[in-house]
ROGU-980414 format. One line per 8 residues: number of its first residue (from 1); for each residue x, y, z of C-alpha. Coordinates in nm, 2 decimals. Layout:
residues N
NUM = X,Y,Z ~ ...
***
This chain:
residues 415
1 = 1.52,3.39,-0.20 ~ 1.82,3.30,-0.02 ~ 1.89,3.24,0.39 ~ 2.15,3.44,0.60 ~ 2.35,3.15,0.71 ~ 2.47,3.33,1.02 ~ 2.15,3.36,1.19 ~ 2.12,2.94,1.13
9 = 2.48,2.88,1.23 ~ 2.36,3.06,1.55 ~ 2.10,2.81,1.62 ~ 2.32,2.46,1.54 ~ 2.54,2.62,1.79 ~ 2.26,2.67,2.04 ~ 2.09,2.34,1.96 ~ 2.45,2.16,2.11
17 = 2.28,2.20,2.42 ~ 2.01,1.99,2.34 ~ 2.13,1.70,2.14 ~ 2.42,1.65,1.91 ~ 2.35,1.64,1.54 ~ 2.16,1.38,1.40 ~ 2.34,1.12,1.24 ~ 2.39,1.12,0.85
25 = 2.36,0.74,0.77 ~ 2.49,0.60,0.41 ~ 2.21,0.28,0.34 ~ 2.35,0.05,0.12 ~ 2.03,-0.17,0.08 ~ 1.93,0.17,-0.12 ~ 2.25,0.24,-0.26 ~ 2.24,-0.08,-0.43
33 = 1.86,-0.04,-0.56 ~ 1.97,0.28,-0.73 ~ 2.32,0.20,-0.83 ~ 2.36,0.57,-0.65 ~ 2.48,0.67,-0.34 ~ 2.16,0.69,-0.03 ~ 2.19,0.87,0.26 ~ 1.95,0.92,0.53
41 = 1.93,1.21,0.73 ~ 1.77,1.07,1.04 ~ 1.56,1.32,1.20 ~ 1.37,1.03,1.36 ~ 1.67,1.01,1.60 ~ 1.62,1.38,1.80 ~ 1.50,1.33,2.17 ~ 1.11,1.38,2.03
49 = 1.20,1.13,1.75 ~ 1.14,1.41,1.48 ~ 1.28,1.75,1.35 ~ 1.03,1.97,1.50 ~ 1.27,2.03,1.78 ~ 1.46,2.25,1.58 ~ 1.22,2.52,1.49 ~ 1.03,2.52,1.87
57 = 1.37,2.53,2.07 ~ 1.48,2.83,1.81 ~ 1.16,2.98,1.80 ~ 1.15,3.01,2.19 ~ 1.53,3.11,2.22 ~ 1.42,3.43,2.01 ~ 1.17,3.46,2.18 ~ 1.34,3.52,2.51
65 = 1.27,3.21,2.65 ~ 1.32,3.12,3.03 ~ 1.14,3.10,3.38 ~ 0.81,3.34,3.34 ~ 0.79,3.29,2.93 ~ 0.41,3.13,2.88 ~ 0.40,2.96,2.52 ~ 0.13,2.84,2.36
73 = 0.09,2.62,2.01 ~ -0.18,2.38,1.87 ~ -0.09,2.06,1.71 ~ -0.16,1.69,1.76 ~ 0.18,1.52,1.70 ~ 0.53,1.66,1.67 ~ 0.54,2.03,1.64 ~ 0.36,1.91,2.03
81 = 0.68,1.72,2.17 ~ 0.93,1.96,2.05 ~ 0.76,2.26,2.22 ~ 0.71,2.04,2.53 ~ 1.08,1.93,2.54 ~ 1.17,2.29,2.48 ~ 0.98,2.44,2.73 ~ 1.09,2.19,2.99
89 = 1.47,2.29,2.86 ~ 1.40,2.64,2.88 ~ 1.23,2.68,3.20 ~ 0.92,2.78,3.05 ~ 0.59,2.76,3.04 ~ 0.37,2.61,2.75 ~ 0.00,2.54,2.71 ~ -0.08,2.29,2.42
97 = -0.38,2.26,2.24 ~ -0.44,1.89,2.12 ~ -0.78,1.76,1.92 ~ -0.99,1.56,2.12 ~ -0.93,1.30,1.85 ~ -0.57,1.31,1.93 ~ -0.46,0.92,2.00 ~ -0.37,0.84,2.40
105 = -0.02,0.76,2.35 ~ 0.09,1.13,2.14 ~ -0.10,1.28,2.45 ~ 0.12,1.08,2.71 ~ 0.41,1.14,2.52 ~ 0.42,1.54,2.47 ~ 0.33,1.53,2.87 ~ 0.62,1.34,2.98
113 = 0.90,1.52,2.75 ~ 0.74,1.82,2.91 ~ 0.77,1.73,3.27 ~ 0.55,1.92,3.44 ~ 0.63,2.24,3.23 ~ 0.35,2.20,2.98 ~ -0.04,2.20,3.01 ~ -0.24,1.99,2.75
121 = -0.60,2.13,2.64 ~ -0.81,1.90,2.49 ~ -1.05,2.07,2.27 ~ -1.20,2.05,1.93 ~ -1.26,1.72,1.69 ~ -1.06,1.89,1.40 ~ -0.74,2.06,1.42 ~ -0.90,2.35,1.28
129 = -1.08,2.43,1.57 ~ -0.80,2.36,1.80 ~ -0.58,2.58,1.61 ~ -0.85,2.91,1.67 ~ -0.90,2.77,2.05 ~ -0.52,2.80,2.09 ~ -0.51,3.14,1.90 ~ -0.78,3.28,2.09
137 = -0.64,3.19,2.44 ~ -0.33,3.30,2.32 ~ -0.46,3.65,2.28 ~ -0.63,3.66,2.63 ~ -0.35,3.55,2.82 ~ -0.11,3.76,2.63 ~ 0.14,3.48,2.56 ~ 0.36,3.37,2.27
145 = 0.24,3.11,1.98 ~ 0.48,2.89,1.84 ~ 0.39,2.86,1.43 ~ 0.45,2.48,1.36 ~ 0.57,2.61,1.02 ~ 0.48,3.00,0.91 ~ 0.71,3.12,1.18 ~ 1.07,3.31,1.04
153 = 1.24,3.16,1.34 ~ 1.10,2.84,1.28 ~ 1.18,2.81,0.93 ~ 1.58,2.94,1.09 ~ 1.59,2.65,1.31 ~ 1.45,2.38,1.05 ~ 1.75,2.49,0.86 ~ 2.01,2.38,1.08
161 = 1.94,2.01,0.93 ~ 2.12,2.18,0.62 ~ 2.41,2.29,0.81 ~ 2.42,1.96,0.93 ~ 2.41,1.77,0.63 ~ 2.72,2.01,0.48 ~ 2.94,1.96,0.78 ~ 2.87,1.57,0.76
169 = 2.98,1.53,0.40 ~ 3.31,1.55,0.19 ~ 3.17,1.78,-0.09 ~ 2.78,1.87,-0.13 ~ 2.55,1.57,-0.24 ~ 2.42,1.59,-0.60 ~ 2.06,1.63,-0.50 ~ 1.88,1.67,-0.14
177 = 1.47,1.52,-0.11 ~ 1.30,1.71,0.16 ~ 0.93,1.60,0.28 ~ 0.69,1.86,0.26 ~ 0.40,1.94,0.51 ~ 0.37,2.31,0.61 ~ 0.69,2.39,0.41 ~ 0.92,2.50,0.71
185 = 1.13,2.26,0.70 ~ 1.21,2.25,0.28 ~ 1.20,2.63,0.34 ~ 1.46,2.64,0.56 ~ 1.72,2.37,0.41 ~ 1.63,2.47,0.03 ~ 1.72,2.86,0.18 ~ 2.07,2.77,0.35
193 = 2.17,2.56,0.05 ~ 2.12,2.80,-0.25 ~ 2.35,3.02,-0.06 ~ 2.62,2.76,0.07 ~ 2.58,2.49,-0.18 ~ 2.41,2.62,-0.52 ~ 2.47,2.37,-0.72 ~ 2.25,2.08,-0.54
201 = 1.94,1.99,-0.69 ~ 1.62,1.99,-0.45 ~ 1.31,1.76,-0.49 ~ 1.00,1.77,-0.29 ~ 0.75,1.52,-0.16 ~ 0.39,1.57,-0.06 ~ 0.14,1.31,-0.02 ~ -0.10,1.32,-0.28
209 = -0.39,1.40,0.00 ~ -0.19,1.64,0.08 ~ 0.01,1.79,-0.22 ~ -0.05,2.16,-0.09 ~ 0.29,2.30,-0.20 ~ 0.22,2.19,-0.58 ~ -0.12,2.30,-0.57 ~ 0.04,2.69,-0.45
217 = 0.36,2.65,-0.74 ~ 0.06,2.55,-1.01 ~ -0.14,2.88,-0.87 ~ 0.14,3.09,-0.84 ~ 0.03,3.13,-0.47 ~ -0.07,2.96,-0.17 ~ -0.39,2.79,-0.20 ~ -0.64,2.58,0.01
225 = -0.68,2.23,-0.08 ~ -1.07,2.15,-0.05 ~ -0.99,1.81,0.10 ~ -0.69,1.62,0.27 ~ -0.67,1.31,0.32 ~ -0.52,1.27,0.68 ~ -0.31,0.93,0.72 ~ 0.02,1.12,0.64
233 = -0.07,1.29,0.95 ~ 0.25,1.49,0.99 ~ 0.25,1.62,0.65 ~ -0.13,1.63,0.56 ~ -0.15,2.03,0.49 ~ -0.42,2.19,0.34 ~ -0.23,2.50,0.30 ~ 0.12,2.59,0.23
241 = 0.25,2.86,0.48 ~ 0.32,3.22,0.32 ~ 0.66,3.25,0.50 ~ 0.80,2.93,0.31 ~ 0.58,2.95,0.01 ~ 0.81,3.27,-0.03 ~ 1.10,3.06,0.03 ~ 0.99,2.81,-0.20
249 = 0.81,3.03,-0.51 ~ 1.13,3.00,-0.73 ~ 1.10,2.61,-0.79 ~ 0.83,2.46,-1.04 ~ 0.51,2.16,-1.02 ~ 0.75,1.91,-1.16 ~ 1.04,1.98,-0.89 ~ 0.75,1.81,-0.66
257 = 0.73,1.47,-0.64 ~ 0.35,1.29,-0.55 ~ 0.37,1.02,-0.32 ~ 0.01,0.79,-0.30 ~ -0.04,0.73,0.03 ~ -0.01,0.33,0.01 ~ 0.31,0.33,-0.19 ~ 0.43,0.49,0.15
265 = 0.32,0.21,0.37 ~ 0.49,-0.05,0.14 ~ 0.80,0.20,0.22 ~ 0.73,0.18,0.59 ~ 0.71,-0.19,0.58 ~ 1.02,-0.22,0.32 ~ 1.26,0.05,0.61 ~ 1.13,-0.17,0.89
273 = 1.16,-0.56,0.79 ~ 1.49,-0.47,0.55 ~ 1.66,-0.21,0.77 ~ 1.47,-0.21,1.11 ~ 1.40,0.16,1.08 ~ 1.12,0.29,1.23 ~ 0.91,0.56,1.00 ~ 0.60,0.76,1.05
281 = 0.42,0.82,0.70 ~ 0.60,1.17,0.69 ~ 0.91,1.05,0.81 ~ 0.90,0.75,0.50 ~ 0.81,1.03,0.22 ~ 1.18,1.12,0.10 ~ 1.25,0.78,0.05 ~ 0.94,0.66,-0.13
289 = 1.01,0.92,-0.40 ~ 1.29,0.77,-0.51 ~ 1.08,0.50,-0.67 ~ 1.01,0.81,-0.88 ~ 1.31,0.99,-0.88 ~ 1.54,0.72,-0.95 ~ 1.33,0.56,-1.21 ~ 1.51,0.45,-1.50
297 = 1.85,0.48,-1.39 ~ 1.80,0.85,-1.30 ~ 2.02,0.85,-1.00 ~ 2.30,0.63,-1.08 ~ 2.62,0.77,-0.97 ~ 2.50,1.05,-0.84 ~ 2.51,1.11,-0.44 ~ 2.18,1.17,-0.29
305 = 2.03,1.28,0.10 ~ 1.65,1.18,0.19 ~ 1.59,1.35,0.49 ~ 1.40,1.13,0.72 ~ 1.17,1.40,0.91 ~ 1.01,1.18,1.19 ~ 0.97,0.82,1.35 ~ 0.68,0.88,1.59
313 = 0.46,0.59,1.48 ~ 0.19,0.41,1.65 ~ 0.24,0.04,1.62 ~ -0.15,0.03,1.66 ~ -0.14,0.16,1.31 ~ 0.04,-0.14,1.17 ~ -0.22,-0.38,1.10 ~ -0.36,-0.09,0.87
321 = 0.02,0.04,0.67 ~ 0.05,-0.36,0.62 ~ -0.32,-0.40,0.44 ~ -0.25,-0.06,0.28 ~ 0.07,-0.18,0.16 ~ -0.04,-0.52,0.02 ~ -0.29,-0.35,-0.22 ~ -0.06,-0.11,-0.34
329 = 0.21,-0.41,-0.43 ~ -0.10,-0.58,-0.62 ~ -0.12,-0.88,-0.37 ~ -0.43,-0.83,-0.21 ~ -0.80,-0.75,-0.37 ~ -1.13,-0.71,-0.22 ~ -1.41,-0.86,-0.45 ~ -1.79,-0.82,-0.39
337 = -1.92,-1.15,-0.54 ~ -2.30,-1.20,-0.60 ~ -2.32,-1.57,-0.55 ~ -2.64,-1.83,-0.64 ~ -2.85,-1.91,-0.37 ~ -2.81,-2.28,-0.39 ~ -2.57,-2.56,-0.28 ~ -2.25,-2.61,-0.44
345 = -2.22,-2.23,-0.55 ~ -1.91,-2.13,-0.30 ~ -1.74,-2.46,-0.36 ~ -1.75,-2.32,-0.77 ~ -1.60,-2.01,-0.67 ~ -1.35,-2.21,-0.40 ~ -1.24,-2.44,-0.67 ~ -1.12,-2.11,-0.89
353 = -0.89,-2.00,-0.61 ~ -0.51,-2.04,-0.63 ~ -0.25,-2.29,-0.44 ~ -0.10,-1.91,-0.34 ~ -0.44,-1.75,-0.28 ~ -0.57,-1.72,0.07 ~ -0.94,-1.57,0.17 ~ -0.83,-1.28,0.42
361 = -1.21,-1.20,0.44 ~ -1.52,-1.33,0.36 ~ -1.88,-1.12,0.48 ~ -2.22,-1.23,0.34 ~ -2.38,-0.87,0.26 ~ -2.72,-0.99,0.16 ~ -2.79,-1.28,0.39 ~ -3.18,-1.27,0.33
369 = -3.14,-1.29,-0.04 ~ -3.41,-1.55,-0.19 ~ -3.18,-1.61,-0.56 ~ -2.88,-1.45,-0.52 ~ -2.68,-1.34,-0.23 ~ -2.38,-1.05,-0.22 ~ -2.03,-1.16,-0.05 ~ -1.74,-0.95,0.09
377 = -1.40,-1.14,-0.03 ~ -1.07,-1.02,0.04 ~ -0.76,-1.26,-0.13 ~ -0.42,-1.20,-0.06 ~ -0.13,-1.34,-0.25 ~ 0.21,-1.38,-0.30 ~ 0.23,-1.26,-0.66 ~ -0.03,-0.99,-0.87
385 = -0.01,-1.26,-1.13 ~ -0.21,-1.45,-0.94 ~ -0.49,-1.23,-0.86 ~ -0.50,-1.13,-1.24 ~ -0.53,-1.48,-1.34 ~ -0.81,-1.52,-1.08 ~ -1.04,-1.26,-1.24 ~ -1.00,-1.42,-1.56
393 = -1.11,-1.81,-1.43 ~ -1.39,-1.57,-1.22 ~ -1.47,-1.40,-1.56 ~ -1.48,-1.71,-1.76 ~ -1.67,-1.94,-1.57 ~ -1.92,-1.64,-1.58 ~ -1.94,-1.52,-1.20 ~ -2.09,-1.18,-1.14
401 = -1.78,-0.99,-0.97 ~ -1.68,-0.63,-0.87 ~ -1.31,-0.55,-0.77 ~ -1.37,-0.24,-0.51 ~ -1.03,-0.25,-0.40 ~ -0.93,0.09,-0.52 ~ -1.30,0.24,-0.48 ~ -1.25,0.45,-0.16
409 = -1.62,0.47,-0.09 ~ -1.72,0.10,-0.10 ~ -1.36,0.05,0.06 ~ -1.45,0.32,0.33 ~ -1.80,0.14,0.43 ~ -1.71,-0.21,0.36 ~ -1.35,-0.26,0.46
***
């Protein structure tokens, strides 16, 4: 299925009077990894810091927005801002329904781009709940909901990134890697591109918590995942909207790339410290697939666009992307170590430890243990080698030992 690229060639021209188009970066740090040509399209540089704008602002132009218009949409992060920034452009009015859960500084920050235009509704712990408090108010007031994804004018505006990308090159790239959440966004660029550029390659990029669009390509149809898991917030989907699911039907599983959710925080961590860019998770997962995609040599010479969808991060949440980061690069392990009851048996297990190896954490479990007690220890290193050599001293010396650094229940309760 292709996309009218008049329609979309519309709303870049509308969108001028919001912002100019984002910038399309070349990064030679990446460039240089792959032997290939990287460039970012850098989404995270909008007024709300993500793309979202796009499809809200279009969505509401359609819509006939304006002084009276009441608009009303449910989410807890960016969809949020660019309906709030919208309706403060437009004039309008917009109620938004947030989850309780929904952190302090997402709620300040949709308030102030709206400017007294908006109204935030607290209500529900999961989104699911928000979502049918928003759809239900919407009925009774008999105002206009803004889809953050399964919306045709949406999808339209989303598409104006392609547009973008087209006018800012010399020639089409070779292959285009679009994030994935709800699909609007690889719906719309993926539609305006097999019309105006056929011959560049797509990949997609869920996170595996989240890998919704794969699940519906493996089915034939949208499907709903059983469980997500959330911290790629602004792509964690349980369901692949119908509208792009349409859109996005004619490309197969292994076009879809699966991104684990700690790889992405050593991505985060590599964009900030290497290139001082700021990433959310969803913003980070068209880079991090080129681990995959250009494994091997796969993209030498060839010219490639990540589209980076979003930079609203919490710095809160750094303390956690670092730990997350460190165990997916192999230098950092949490052991539970039953230790002897008696003096001298920590200084055994101290003596195994590394000139490199540091104790991050260390938790007696069983404190009231008469032979043998149960210790929390968490190592971090500067190499994987070392903590590999460390199991085998622990192993030979014949310490009782459990590596639960990639069990997610022990991890959840313990860590």
């Amino acid at each position: 299925m292709s996309t009218p690229l008049s329609p979309v060639l519309d709303a870049a021209a509308a969108l001028r009077g919001l912002f100019e188009p984002t910038p399309l970066l070349r990064n030679d740090h990446l460039s240089a990894r792959y032997g290939a040509e990287i460039w970012l399209k850098r989404e995270d540089l909008t007024p709300v810091r993500s793309y979202k704008l796009r499809g809200a602002f279009n969505a509401m132009r359609r819509a006939g927005a304006g002084p009276g218009a009441h608009f009303v949409c449910a989410s807890a992060g960016n969809h949020a801002q660019g309906v709030a920034f919208a309706c403060r452009h437009f004039g309008s009015r917009g109620t938004i329904f947030m989850p309780v859960t929904t952190p302090k500084q997402k709620i300040d920050k949709t308030r102030t781009f709206g400017d007294g235009a908006v109204e935030i509704v607290l209500t529900g712990d999961y989104f699911d709940q928000t979502l049918r408090a928003a759809q239900e108010f919407t009925k009774a007031q008999g105002a206009i909901f803004l889809s953050p994804f399964d919306d045709a004018h949406v999808i339209e505006g989303q598409a104006t990134v392609a547009t973008e990308i087209l006018d800012q090159m010399e020639g089409p790239p070779d292959l285009v890697v679009l994030p994935v959440g709800g699909g609007g966004l690889a719906a719309g660029v993926s539609g305006v591109l097999s019309v105006a550029a056929p011959q560049v390659r797509l990949a997609f990029v869920e996170p595996a918590g989240g890998a919704s669009l794969q699940a519906a390509l493996q089915a034939g149809h949208p499907v709903t995942l059983p469980a997500i898991e959330t911290f790629v917030d602004g792509a964690a989907v349980a369901r692949i909207g119908e509208l792009p699911f349409a859109q996005l039907s004619r490309f197969s599983p292994s076009d879809v790339v699966i991104a684990p959710e700690d790889r992405i925080c050593a991505t985060m961590i590599e964009m900030l410290n290497v290139e001082g860019i700021v990433l959310e998770p969803a913003g980070a997962l068209a880079v991090d697939a080129l681990r995959d995609l250009g494994a091997a040599g796969a993209l030498e010479g060839k010219r490639v666009v990540c589209v980076c969808s979003g930079g609203n991060f919490d710095f809160e949440r750094l303390p956690e992307v670092r730990e997350r980061a460190q165990r997916w690069a192999g230098l950092k392990k949490y052991f539970i170590l039953r230790l002897a009851q008696r003096p001298g048996a920590l200084r055994e297990f101290l003596n195994l430890l590394g000139p490199e190896d540091d104790i991050a954490r260390f938790e007696y479990l069983k404190k009231s243990a008469r032979n043998f007690g149960s210790v929390l220890i968490g190592i971090e290193t500067t190499s994987p080698a070392n903590l590999y050599a460390l199991s085998e001293r622990l192993a030979a010396r014949g310490f009782d030992w459990r590596d639960i650094t990639g069990d997610p229940v022990l991890s959840e309760f313990l860590i």
